[in-house]
MISE-936593 format. One record per atom (N, C-alpha, C, O): atom name; residue number from 1; z, y, x. Coordinates in pm, whole numbers. Layout:
N
(CA,NUM,(Z,Y,X)) ...
This chain:
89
(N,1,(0,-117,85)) (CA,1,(0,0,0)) (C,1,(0,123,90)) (O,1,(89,148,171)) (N,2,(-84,181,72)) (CA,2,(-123,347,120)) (C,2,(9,441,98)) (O,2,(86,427,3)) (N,3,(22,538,201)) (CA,3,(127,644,186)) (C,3,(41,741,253)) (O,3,(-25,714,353)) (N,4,(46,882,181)) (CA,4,(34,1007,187)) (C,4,(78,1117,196)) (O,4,(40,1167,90)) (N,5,(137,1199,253)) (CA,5,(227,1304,243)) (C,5,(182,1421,139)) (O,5,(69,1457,106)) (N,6,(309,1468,98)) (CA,6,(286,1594,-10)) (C,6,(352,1679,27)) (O,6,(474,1682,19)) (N,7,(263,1787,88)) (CA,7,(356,1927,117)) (C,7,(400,1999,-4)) (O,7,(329,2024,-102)) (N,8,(516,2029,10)) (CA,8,(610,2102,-85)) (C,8,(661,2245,-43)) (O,8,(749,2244,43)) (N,9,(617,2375,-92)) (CA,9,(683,2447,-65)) (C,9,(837,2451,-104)) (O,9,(881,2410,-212)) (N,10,(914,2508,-2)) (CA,10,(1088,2525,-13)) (C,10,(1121,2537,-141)) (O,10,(1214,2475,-192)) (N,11,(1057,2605,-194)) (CA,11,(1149,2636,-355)) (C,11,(1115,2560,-460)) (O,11,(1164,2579,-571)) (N,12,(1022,2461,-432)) (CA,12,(970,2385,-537)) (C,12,(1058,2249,-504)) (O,12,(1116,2178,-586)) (N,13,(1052,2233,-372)) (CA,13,(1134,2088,-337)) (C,13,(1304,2121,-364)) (O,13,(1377,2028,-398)) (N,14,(1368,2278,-344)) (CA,14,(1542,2228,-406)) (C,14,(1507,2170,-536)) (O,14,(1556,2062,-571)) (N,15,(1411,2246,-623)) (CA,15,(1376,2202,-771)) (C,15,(1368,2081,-757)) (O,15,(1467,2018,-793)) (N,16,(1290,2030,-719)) (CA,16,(1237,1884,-737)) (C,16,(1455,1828,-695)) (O,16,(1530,1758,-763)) (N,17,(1474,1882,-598)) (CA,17,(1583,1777,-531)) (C,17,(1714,1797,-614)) (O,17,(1806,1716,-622)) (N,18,(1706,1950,-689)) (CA,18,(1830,1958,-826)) (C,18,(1787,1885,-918)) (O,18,(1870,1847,-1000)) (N,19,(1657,1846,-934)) (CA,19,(1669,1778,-1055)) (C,19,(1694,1614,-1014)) (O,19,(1760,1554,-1099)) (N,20,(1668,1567,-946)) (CA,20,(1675,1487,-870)) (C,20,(1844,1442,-847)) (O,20,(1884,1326,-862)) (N,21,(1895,1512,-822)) (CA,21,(2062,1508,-845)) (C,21,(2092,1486,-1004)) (O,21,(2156,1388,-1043)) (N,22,(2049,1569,-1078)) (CA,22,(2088,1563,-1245)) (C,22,(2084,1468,-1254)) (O,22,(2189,1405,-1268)) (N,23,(1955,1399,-1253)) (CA,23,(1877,1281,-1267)) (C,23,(1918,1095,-1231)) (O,23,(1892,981,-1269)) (N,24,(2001,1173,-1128)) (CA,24,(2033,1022,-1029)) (C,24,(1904,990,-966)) (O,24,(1940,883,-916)) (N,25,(1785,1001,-933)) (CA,25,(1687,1010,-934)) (C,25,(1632,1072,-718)) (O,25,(1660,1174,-656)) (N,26,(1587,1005,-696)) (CA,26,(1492,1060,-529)) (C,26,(1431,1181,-561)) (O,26,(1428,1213,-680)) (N,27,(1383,1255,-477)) (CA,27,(1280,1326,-517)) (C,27,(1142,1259,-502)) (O,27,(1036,1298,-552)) (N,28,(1164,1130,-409)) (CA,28,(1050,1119,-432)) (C,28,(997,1004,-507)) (O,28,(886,953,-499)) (N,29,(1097,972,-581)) (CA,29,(1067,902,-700)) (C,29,(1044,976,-828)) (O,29,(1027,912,-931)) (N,30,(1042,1126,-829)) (CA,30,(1063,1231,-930)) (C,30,(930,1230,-905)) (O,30,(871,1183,-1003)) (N,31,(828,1272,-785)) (CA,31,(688,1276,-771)) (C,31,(605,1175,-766)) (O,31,(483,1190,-772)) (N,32,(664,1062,-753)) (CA,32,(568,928,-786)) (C,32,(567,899,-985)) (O,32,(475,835,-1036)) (N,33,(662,948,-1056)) (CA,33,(640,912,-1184)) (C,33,(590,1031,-1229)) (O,33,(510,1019,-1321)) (N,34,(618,1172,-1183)) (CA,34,(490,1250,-1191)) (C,34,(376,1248,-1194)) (O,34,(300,1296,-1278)) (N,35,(350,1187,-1092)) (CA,35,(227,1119,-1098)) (C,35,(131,1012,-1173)) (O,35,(22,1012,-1229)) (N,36,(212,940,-1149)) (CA,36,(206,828,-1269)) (C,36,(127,891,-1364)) (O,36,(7,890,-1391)) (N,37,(282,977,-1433)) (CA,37,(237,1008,-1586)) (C,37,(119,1090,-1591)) (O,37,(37,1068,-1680)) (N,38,(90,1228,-1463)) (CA,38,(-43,1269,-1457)) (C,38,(-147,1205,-1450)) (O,38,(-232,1249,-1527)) (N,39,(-177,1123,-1394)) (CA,39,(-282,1003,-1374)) (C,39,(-297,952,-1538)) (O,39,(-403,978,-1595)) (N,40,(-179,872,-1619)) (CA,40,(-229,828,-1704)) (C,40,(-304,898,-1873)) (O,40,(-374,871,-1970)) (N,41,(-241,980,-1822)) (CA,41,(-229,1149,-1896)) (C,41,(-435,1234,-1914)) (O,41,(-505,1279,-2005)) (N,42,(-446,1213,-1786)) (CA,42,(-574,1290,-1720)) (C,42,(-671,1185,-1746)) (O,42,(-776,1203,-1808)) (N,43,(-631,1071,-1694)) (CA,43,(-735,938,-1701)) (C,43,(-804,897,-1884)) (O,43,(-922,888,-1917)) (N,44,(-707,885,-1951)) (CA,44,(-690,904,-2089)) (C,44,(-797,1049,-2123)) (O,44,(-916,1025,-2144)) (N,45,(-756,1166,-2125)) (CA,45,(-867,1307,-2138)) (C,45,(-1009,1316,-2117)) (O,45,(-1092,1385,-2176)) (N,46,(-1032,1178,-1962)) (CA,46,(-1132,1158,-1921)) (C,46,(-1226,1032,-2017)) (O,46,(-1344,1050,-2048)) (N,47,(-1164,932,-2045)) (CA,47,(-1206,842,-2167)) (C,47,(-1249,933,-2265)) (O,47,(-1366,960,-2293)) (N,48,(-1145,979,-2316)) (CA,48,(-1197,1043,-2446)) (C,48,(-1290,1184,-2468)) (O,48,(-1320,1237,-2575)) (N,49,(-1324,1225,-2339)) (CA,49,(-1430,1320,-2324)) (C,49,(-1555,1220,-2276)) (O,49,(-1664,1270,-2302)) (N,50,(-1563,1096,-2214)) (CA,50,(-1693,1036,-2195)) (C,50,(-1709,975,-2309)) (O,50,(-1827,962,-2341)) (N,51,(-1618,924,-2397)) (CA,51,(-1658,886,-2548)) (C,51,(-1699,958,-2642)) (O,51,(-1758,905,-2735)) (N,52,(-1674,1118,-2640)) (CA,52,(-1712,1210,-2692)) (C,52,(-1854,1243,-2675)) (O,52,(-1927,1239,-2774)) (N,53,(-1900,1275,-2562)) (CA,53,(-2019,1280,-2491)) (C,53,(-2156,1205,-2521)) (O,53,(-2271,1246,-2540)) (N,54,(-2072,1023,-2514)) (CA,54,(-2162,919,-2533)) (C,54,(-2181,935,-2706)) (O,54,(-2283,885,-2752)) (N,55,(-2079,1007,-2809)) (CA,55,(-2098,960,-2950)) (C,55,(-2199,1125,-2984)) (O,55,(-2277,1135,-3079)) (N,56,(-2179,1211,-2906)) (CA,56,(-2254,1335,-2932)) (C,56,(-2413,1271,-2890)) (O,56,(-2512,1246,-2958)) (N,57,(-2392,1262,-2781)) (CA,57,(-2558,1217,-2755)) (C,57,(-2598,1099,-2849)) (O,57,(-2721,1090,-2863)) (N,58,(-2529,1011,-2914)) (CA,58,(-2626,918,-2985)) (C,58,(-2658,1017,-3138)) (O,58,(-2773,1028,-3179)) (N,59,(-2552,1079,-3204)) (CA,59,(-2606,1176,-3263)) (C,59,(-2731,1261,-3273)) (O,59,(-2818,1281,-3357)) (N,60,(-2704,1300,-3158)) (CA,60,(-2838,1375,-3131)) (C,60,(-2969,1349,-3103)) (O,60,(-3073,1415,-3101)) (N,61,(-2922,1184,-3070)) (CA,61,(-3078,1108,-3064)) (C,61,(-3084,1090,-3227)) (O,61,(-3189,1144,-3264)) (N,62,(-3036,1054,-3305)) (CA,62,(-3039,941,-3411)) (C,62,(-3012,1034,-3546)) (O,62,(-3057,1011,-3658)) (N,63,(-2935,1133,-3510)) (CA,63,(-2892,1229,-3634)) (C,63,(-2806,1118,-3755)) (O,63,(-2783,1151,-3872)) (N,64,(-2777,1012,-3707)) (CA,64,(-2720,952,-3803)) (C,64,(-2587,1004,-3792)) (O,64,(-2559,1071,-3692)) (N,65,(-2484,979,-3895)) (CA,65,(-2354,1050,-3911)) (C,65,(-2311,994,-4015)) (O,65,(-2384,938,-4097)) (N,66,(-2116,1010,-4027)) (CA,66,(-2105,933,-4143)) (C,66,(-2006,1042,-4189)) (O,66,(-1926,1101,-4116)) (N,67,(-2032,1068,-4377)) (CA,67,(-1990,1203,-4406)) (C,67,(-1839,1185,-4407)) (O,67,(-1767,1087,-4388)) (N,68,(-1812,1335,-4441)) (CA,68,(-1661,1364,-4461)) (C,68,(-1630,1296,-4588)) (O,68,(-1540,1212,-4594)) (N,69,(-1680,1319,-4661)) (CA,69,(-1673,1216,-4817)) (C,69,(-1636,1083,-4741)) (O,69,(-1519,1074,-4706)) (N,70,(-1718,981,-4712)) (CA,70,(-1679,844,-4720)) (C,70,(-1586,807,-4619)) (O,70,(-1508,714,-4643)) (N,71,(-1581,875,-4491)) (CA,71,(-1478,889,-4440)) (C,71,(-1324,916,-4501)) (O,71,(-1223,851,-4473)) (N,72,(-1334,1011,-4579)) (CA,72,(-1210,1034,-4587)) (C,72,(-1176,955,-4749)) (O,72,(-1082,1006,-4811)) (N,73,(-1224,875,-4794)) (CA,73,(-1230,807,-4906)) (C,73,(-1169,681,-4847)) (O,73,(-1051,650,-4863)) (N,74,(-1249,618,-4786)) (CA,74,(-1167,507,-4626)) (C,74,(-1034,494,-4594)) (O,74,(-968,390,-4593)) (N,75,(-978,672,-4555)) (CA,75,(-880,746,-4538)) (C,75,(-736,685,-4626)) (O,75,(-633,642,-4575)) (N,76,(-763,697,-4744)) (CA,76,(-754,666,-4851)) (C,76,(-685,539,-4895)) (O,76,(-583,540,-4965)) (N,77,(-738,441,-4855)) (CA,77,(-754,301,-4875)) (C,77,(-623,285,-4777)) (O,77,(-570,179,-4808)) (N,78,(-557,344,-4679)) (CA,78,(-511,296,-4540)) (C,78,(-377,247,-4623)) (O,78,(-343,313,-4721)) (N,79,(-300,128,-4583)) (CA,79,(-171,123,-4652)) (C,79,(-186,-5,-4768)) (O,79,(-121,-110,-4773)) (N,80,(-289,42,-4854)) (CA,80,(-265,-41,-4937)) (C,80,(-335,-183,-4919)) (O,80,(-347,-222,-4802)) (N,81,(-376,-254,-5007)) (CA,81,(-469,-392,-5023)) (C,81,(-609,-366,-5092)) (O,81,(-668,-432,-5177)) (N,82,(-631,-291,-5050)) (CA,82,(-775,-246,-5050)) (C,82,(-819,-171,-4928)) (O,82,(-933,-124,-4931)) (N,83,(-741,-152,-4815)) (CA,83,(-778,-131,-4653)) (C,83,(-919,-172,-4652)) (O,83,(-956,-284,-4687)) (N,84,(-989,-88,-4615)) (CA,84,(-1170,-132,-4605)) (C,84,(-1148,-114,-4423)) (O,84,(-1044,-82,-4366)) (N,85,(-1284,-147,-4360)) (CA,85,(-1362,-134,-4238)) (C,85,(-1354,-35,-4203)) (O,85,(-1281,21,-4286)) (N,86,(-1391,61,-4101)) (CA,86,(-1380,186,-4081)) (C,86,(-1592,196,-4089)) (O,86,(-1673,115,-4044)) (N,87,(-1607,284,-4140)) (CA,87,(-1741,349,-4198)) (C,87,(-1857,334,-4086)) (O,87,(-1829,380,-3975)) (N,88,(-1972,280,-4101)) (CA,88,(-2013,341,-3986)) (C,88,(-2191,361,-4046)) (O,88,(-2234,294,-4140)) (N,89,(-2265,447,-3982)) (CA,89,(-2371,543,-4047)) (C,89,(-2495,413,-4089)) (O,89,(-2601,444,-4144)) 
């Protein structure tokens, strides 16, 4: 496993190292689940902007679409015993 250094300016690392005390917590276990959570956080934004992308462009090839009506009629259904499929054009 790879290690990297992270420069910290002074006033950001007491931060990191008071909270780190509150915490019971390293500091540099405070910046590895930072991370973490940025990574899974950003990675996630990135899915759902290339899924966005990929469903805009088939749109725009195809102009197919599925309305706000039957969509939200679908909507509707959620809960009970009549739960349908989710719609598609």
């Amino acid at each position: 496993m790879g290690s990297k250094a992270v420069k910290l300016d002074d006033t950001t690392y007491d931060r990191l190292k008071a909270l780190g005390e509150a915490r019971k917590r390293s500091p540099h276990w405070l910046m590895k689940e930072a991370i973490r959570q940025f990574l899974e956080r950003e990675e996630e934004a990135e899915h759902i902007r290339r899924d966005t992308l990929e469903r805009w462009a088939r749109f725009a090839a195809t102009s197919e679409a599925v309305s706000h009506e039957v969509v939200e009629a679908w909507l509707e259904t959620w809960g009970t015993d009549r739960e349908g499929k989710c719609p598609v054009p």
